[in-house]
C-alpha positions, 0 to 999 in steps of 0.5 A, spaced: 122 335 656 120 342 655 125 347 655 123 351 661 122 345 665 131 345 664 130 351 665 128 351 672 133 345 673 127 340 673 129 335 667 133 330 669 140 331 667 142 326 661 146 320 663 152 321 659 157 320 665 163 317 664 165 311 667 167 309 674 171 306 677 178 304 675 175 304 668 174 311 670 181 312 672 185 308 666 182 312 660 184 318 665 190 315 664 191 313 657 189 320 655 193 323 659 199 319 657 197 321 650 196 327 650 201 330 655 207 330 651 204 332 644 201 338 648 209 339 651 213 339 644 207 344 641 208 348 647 216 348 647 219 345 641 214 347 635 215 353 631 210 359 635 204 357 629 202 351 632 201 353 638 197 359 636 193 353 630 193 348 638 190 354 641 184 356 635 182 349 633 180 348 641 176 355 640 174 351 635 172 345 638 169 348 644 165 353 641 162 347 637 160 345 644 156 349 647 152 352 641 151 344 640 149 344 648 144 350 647 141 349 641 140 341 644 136 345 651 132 349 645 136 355 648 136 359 641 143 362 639 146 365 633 150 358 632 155 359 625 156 367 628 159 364 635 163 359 632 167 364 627 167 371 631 169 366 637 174 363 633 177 370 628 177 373 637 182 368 639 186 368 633 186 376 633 190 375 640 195 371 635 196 377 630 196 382 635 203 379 636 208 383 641 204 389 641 205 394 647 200 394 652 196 390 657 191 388 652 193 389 644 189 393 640 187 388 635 183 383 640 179 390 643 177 392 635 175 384 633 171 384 640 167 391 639 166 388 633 163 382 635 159 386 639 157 389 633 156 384 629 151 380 634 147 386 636 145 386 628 144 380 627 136 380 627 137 384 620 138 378 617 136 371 622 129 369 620 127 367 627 124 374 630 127 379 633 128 377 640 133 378 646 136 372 648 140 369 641 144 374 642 145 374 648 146 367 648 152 368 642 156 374 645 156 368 652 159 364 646 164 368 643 166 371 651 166 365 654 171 361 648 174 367 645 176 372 649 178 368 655 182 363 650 185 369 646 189 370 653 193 364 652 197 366 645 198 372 649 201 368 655 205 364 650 209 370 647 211 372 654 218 372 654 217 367 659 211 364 655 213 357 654 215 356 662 208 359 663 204 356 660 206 349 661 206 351 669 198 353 668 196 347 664 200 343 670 196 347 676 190 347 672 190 340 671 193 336 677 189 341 681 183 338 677 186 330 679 187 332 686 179 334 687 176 329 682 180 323 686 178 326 693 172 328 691 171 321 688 174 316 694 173 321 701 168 327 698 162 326 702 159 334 703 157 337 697 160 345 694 154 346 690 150 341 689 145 345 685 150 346 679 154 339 680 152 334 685 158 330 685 163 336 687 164 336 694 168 340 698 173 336 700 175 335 693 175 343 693 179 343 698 184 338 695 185 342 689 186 349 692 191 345 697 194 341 691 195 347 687 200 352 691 205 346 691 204 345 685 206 351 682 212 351 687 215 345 684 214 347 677 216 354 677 224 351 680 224 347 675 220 352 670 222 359 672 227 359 677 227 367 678 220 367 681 221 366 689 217 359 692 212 365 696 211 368 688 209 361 685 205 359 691 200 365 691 200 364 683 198 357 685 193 358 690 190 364 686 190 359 680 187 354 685 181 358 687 179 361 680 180 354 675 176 352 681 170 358 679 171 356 672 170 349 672 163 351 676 161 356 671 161 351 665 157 346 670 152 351 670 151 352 663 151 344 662 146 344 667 141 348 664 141 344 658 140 337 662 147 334 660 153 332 664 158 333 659 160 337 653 162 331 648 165 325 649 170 327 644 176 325 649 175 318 653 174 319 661 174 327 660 168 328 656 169 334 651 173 339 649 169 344 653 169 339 659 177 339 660 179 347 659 173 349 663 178 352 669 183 353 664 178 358 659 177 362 667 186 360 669 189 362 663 186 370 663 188 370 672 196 368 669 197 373 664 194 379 668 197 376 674 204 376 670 204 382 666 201 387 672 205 384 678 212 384 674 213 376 674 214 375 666 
């Protein structure tokens, strides 16, 4: 299929989908049940390394993904040169340690030089000069990198274990509550030329789920934050996770796929499972630290 009919969003989408069904629901589940208490020990139990080591093996993994998705769509991209600025970017967050500031000194650096180093980059690539590689590997390395660098950030909080377990938690059963509805009552779509199988009802099942979410959590998590703070900071996690996951359909739509990978069973890639995450972790962090909850 030529690349400008995928483009145009004329190709039909691959047809990699995962499962309905119980089928569907059951290695949601066994995934889940997996990886759930292993991410919690990393979180609030290992030592601080292997939470940042957790975070840049995802940046890893993720970036993997979508430069394999555009390079399969004929998207031309600098491939190795995202994968190891995203990647050095997200660490950078980790190596700034406690800095003061809002945003650390040393991710602001790594980023201008990763601008940098993408707008020379024709110097030495062998395909001719043109816009859109670059653009393509700065998408990459903003997307992945920066976006996930903020969940080191999250994590040093004073309160940053508490943290990032109540966002993983919204996100994620924020998430559930809009594929279950979505799958059994969704009739009407949200955005059917981005994902044809997101409904609004499922949209709404997420954005209701979230704010109750946060409250149950934060009483157990974070007992300082009053029910009101936690509800605004789950309906607001509601809205964006929400963006963020259109946001990836997007880019996985101009390639023709439906997921990233099929590294995780009934979820898809890695890239599919921290979609709303990548767009929830930097709304926590500036919502934290600007409205003096942490």
């Amino acid at each position: 299929m030529p690349a400008a009919a995928v483009r145009a969003g004329l190709a039909p989408t691959v047809t990699r989908a995962q499962p309905g069904g119980w089928i569907g629901v059951l290695r949601r589940v066994t995934t889940a049940v997996v990886f759930v208490p292993a991410f919690v020990w990393v979180v609030a139990r290992a030592p601080g390394w292997v939470f940042a080591a957790l975070v840049a093996a995802t940046a890893a993994v993720a970036l993997w993904e979508l430069v394999r998705l555009l390079e399969q769509a004929a998207h031309p991209v600098h491939g190795r040169l995202a994968l190891g600025l995203g990647v050095a970017l997200t660490v950078s967050f980790e190596v700034a340690g406690r800095e003061a500031g809002v945003v650390p000194a040393l991710p602001t650096l790594g980023l201008t030089v990763a601008i940098a180093a993408v707008l020379v980059a024709p110097l030495w690539a062998r395909r001719p000069p043109a816009v859109e590689p670059g653009a393509l590997t700065l998408l990459a390395v903003l997307y992945v990198g920066w976006f996930l660098g903020h969940a080191l950030l999250l994590h040093r909080l004073p309160t940053g274990d508490a943290l990032v377990l109540l966002l993983v938690g919204v996100t994620w059963i924020g998430e559930s509550a809009a594929w279950l509805v979505g799958s059994t009552l969704g009739r009407r779509p949200l955005a059917p030329r981005i994902s044809p199988r997101k409904t609004v009802e499922g949209a709404l099942a997420q954005f209701m789920t979230s704010p109750l979410t946060a409250v149950a959590l934060a009483a157990w998590l974070l007992p300082a934050w009053t029910a009101a703070q936690a509800a605004a900071v789950g309906a607001l996690l509601g809205v964006v996770g929400q963006l963020g996951d259109l946001a990836e359909s997007a880019v996985k739509r101009s390639a023709g796929v439906k997921d990233a990978s099929g590294l995780l069973p009934g979820h898809g890639g890695v890239l599919d499972r921290i979609d709303g995450l990548l767009f929830n972790v930097p709304t926590l962090y500036y919502a934290v630290r600007l409205g003096g909850l942490g």
